[in-house]
C-alpha positions in Angstrom: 111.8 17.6 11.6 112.2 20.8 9.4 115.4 21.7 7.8 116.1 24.8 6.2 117.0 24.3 2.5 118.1 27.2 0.6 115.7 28.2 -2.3 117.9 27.4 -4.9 118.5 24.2 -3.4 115.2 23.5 -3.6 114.2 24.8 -7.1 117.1 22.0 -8.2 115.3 19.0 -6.6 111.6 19.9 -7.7 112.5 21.0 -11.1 114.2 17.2 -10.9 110.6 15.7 -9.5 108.5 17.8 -12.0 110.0 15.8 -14.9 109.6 12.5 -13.1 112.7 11.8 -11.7 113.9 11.0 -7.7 115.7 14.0 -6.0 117.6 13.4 -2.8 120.2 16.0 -0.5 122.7 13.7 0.4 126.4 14.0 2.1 128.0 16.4 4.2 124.8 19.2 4.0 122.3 17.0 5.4 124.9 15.8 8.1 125.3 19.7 8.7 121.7 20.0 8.6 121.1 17.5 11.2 123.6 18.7 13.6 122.6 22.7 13.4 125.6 23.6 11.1 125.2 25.3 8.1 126.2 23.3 5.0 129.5 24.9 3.1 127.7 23.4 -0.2 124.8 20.9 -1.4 124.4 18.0 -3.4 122.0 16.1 -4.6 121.5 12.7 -5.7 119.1 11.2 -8.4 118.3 8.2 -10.5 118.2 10.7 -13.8 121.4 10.2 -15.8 123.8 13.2 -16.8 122.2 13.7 -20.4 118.8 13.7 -18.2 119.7 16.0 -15.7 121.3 18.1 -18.4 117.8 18.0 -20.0 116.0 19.7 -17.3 118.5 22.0 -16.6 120.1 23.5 -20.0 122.3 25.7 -18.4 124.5 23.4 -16.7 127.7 21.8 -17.4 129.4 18.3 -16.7 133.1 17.9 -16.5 134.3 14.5 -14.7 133.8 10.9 -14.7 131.9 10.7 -12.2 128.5 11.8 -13.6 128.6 15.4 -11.6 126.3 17.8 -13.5 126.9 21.8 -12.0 123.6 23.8 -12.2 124.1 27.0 -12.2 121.2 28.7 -9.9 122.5 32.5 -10.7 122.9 32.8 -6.6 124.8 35.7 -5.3 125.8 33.5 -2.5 129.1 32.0 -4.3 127.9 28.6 -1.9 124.5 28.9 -3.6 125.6 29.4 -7.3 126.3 26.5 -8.1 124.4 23.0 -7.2 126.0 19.5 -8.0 124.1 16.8 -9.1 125.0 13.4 -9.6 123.3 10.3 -10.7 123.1 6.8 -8.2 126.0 5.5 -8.7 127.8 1.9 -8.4 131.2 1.9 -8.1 133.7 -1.5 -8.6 137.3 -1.9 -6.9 139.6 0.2 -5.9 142.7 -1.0 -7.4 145.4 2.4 -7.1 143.3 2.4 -3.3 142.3 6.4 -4.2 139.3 6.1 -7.2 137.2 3.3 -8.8 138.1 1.1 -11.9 135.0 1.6 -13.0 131.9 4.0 -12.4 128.3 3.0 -13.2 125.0 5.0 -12.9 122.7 3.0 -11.0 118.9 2.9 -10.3 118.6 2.8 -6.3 119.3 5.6 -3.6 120.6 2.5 -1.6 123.2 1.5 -3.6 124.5 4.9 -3.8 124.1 5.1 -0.1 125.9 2.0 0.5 129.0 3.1 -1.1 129.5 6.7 0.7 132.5 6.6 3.5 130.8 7.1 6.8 127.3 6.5 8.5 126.9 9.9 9.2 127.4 11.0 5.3 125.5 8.2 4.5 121.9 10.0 5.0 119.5 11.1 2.6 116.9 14.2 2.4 113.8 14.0 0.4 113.6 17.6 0.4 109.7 18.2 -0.8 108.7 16.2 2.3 111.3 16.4 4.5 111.7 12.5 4.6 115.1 10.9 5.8 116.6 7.9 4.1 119.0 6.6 7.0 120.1 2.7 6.7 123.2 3.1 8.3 122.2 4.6 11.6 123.9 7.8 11.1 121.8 9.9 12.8 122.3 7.7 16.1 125.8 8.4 14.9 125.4 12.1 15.1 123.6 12.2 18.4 126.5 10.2 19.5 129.1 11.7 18.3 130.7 9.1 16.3 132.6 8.5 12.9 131.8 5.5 11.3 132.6 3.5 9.0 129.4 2.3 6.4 129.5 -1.5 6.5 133.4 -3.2 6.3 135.2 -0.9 7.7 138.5 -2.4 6.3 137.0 -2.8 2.8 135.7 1.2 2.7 139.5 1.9 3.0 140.9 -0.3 1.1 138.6 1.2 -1.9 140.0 4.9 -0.9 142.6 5.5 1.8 141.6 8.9 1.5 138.3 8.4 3.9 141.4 7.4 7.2 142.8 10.9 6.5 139.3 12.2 6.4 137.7 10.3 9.5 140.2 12.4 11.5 139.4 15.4 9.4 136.0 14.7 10.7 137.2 14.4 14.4 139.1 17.8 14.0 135.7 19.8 12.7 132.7 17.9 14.5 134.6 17.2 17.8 133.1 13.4 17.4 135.4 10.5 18.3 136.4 7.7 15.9 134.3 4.4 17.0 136.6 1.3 17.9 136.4 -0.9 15.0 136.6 1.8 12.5 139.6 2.8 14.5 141.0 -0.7 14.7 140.9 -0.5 10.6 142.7 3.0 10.1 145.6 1.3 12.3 145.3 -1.7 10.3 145.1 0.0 6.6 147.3 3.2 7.5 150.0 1.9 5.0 147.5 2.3 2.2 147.7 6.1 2.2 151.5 6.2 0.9 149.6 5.3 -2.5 147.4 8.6 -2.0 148.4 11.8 -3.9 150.2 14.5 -1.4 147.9 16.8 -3.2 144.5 14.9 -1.8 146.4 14.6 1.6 147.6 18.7 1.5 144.4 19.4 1.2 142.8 17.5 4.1 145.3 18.8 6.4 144.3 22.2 5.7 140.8 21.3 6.7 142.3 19.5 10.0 144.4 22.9 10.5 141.6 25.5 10.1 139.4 23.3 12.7 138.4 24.7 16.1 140.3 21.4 17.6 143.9 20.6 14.9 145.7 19.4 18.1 143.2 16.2 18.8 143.1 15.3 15.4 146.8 15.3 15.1 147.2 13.5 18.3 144.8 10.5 17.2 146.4 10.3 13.8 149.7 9.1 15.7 148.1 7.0 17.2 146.1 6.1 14.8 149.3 5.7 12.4 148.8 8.0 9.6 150.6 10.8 11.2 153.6 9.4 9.4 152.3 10.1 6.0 150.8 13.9 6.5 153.8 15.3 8.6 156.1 13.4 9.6 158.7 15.4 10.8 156.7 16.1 13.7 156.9 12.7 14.9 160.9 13.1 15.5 159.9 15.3 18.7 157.7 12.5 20.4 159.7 12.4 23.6 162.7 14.8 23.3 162.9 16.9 26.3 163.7 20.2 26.7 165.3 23.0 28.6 163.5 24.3 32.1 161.9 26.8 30.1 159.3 24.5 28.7 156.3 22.0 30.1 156.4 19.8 27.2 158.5 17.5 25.0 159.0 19.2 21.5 156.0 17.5 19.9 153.6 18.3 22.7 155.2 21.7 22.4 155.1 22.4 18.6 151.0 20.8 18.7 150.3 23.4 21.6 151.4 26.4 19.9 149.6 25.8 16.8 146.2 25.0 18.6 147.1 28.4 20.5 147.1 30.1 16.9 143.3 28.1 16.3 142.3 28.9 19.7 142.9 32.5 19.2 141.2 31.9 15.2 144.7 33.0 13.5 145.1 32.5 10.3 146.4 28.8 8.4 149.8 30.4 7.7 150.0 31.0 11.4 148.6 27.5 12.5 151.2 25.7 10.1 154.2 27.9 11.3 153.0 27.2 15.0 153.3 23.4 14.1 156.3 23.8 12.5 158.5 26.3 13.8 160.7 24.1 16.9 160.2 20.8 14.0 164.2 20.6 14.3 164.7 20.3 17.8 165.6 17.4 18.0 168.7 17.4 15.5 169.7 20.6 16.9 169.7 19.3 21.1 172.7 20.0 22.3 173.9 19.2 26.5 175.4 22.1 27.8 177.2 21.2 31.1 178.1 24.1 32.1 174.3 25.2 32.4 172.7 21.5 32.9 170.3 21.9 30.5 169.6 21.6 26.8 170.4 23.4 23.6 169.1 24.2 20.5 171.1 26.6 18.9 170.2 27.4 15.1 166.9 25.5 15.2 165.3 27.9 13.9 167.5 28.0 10.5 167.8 24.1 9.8 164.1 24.0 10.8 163.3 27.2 8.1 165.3 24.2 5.4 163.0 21.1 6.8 159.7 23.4 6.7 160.6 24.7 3.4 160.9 20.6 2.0 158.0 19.2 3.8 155.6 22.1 2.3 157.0 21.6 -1.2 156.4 17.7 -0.8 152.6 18.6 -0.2 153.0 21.2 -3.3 151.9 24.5 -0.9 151.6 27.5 -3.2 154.9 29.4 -3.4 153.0 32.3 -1.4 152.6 29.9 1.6 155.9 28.3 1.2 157.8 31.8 1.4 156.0 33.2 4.3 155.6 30.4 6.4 159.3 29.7 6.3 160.2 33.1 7.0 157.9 32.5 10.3 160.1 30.0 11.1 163.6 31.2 9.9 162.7 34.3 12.6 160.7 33.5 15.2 163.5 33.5 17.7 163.8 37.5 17.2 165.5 38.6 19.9 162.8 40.8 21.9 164.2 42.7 25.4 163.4 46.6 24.7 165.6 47.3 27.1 168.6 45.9 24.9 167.6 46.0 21.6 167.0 49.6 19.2 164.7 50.7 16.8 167.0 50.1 14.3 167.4 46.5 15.5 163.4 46.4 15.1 163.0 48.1 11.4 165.8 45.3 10.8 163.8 41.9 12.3 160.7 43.6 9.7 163.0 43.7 7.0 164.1 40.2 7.3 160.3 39.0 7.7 158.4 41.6 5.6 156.5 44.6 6.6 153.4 42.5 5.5 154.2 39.7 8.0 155.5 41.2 10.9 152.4 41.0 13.1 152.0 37.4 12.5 155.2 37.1 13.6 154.4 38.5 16.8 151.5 36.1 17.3 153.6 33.3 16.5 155.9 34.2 19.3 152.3 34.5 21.7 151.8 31.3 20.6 155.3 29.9 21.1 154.8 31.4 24.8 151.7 29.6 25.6 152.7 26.2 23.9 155.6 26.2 26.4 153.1 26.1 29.3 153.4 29.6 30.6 150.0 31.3 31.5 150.6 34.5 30.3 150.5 35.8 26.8 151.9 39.1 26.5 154.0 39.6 30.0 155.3 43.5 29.8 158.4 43.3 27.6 156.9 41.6 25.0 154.4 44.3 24.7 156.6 47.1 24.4 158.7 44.8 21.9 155.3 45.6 19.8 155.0 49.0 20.7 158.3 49.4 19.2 157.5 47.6 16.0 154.1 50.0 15.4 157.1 52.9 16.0 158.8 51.1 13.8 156.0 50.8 10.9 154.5 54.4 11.6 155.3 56.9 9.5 157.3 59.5 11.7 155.6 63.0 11.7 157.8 65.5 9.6 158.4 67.8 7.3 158.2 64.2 4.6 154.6 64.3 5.0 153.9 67.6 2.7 153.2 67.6 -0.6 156.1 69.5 -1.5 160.0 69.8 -0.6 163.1 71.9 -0.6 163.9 70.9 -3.6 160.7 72.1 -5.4 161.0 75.3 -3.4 164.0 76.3 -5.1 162.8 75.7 -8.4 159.6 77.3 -7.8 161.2 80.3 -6.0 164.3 80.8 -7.2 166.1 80.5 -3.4 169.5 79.1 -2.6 169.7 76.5 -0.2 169.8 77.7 3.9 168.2 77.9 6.7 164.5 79.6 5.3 163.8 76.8 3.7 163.7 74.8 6.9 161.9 77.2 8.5 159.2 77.8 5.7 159.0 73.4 5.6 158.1 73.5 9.5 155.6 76.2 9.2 154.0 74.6 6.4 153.6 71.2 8.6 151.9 73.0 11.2 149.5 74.3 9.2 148.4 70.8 7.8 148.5 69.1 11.2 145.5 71.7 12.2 144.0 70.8 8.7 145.5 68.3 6.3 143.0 69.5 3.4 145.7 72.3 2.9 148.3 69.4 2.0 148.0 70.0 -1.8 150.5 71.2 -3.9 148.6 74.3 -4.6 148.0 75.6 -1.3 151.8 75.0 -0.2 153.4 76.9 -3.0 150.5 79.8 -2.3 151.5 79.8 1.2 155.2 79.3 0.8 155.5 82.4 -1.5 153.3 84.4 1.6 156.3 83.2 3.6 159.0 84.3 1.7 157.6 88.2 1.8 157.8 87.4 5.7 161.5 88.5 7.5 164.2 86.4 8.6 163.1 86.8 12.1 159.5 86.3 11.5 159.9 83.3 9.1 162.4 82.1 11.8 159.7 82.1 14.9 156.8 80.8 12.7 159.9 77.5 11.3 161.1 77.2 15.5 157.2 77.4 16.4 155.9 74.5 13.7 159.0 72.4 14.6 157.8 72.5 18.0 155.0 71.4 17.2 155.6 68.7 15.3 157.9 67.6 18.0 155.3 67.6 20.2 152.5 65.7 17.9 155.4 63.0 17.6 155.8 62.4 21.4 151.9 62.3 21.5 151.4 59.5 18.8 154.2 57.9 20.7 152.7 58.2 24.0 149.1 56.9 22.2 151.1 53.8 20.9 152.4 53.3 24.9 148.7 53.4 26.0 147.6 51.1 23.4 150.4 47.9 24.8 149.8 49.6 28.5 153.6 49.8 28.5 153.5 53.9 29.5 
């Protein structure tokens, strides 16, 4: 079989061969390689130490305890530029259960290979031949489709409780299953990852949440057991039933609407709000008897306080933090055009921010279909949006030109009345036939043309360009209509 190593790649390992040393791909790019992905980054493995690989390659750097050397390959593919190599390596216990006591170089590609998480990143590339070093089986693995563990399952996560969070990781981005005894063990050693750093468990979850399938992974962590240490808030809505409006209890509901957000490939901020915007149901459920049915009143604003908490326990950025609360504080905006204003709207984008109002729309898409409804977008909601692009357009008026009333009287001289009106609507039809004339320059030429003009003649040219721009408004209007098919 022939894989397609980058160049660079490949100028790494035989530059590494040339001066007499092994050179093997190994990790996550030859199990990309395999399956027909393309590999986000490469590594390579070798029996050279850092001072040797350093040797060969001058212009490289080597930061950690773990013998990584970064060659720089001047790529102008930021995946390319750099190229980690690290020595064999033998590693003792885990003691803290997230790193080794004690990290030594070794001599043999199977040692290193016996220490790596899973059969399937536990396969080696001899790239100059294109020979595969595979003890575990992971390419039976691959074909498959199957996470597993290298050797003792129990003991590869007892060294780094990181690699149960990742097996799921794994799951969510592959679509592969979890084999049974590697399963049994996550279940088994789940307690373990309380000792792991939110930081190192933040940062699988984004992977798990910028996958094609977030929802499966999630689901198999609970019942896997390690659900309870990435969020568990969510597991407070395994079971609580809702009103008539929905399909599903609130933890089916809040997993459907964020896999609706992956499905349609939103963005994270969307995903995470999806999975966390109905998180405090189940304090809020209320009985109404009156109605015989369920409520949730305020939800959305002691949820907004739980989302804001959980993110800063994972140590979010502040950026993600403020907008993906915000999500949450609003997305029960109230959306019936036929009761609510444009005023109401430029409000709800006030409260959520001009720069996150759309998302907030496709949050509330999502909300729809994670309810069980079939239908994204029924009529109302899309002229809620056409409302909100009113809402965000700048309106077509006299605003637009490059000059105002105020300027005219300085310029001219002229006490305030009516002429000036009419001389600002003339002006604005002339630059909706051409919007090159909208310069400063031009309008004061013009305007001092209009001034030599009568009353009556200024007047009709003012009532014609107001017209006019009347008419241009009802027009964008009527193209925003088209565009939600809400005409």
């Amino acid at each position: 079989m022939v894989y397609r190593v980058p160049e660079e790649v490949s100028v790494v390992g035989n530059s590494l061969r040339q001066a007499g040393f092994e050179s093997y791909l190994v990790g996550g790019c030859v199990r990309d390689l395999i399956i027909g992905r393309e590999p986000k980054d490469w590594d390579i493995t070798t029996n050279a130490t850092p001072d040797q690989i350093q040797a060969v390659f001058p212009d490289s750097f080597y930061e950690n305890d773990y013998g990584t050397v970064g060659v720089k390959t001047n790529s102008e593919d930021p995946r390319l530029a750099i190229v980690e190599v690290t020595p064999y390596r033998t590693e003792s216990s885990y003691s803290d259960k997230r790193r080794p006591d004690k990290v030594e170089f070794g001599t043999s590609l199977l040692e290193d290979l016996a220490r790596r998480d899973f059969t399937i990143n536990a396969i080696a590339l001899e790239g100059s031949k294109g020979h595969v070093v595979d003890p575990y089986d992971g390419q039976k693995d691959i074909k498959d489709k199957v996470v597993r563990a290298v050797g003792n399952a129990s003991q590869r996560f007892n060294e780094d409780a990181l690699r149960m969070l990742r097996a799921v990781r794994l799951v969510a981005e592959l679509e592969f299953g979890i084999e049974s005894n590697t399963a049994g063990a996550i279940s088994e050693n789940s307690k373990h990852l309380s000792s792991v750093s939110r930081e190192r468990v933040r940062d699988e979850f984004v992977r798990i949440l910028n996958s094609n399938q977030p929802m499966n992974a999630l689901v198999l962590a609970q019942q896997l057991g390690i659900l309870a240490f990435i969020v568990p808030d969510l597991i407070r809505g395994i079971g609580v039933e809702q009103n008539q409006a929905h399909s599903y209890d609130v933890f089916g509901h809040n997993l459907r609407t964020m896999q609706h957000a992956a499905d349609k490939k939103w963005g994270f901020d969307i995903r995470l709000a999806g999975l966390y915007h109905d998180i405090s149901k189940p304090e809020t459920r209320r009985w109404i008897e009156e109605r015989k049915d369920w409520s949730f009143h305020g939800h959305e604003v002691v949820g907004s306080r739980v989302t804001k908490k959980a993110l800063e326990d994972l140590h979010f950025s502040r950026e993600t933090i403020d907008k993906v609360v915000k999500l949450v504080r609003w997305h029960m905006f109230f959306s019936d055009p036929e009761k609510i204003t444009l005023s109401a709207v430029r409000r709800m984008i006030k409260n959520v921010g001009e720069e996150n109002i759309m998302d907030l729309l496709n949050l509330r898409i999502c909300d729809r279909i994670g309810t069980g409804r079939p239908k994204e977008q029924p009529f109302r909601f899309r002229k809620y949006k056409a409302m909100v692009d009113q809402a965000l357009r700048d309106p077509i008026s006299v605003t637009m030109l490059k000059t105002d009333g105020v300027h005219i009287m300085d310029k001219f001289h002229v006490k305030p009345g009516p002429k000036i009106g009419w001389a600002l609507n003339a002006l604005l039809e002339e630059i909706l036939d051409d919007s090159a004339k909208n310069t400063e320059e031009y309008l004061d030429k013009r305007t001092e043309e209009l001034f030599k003009m009568s009353d009556e003649e200024l007047k009709k040219l003012g009532e014609a360009g107001k017209q006019r721009r009347e008419a241009a408004e009802d027009e964008e209007i009527k193209h925003i209509m088209d565009k939600y098919h809400v005409c």
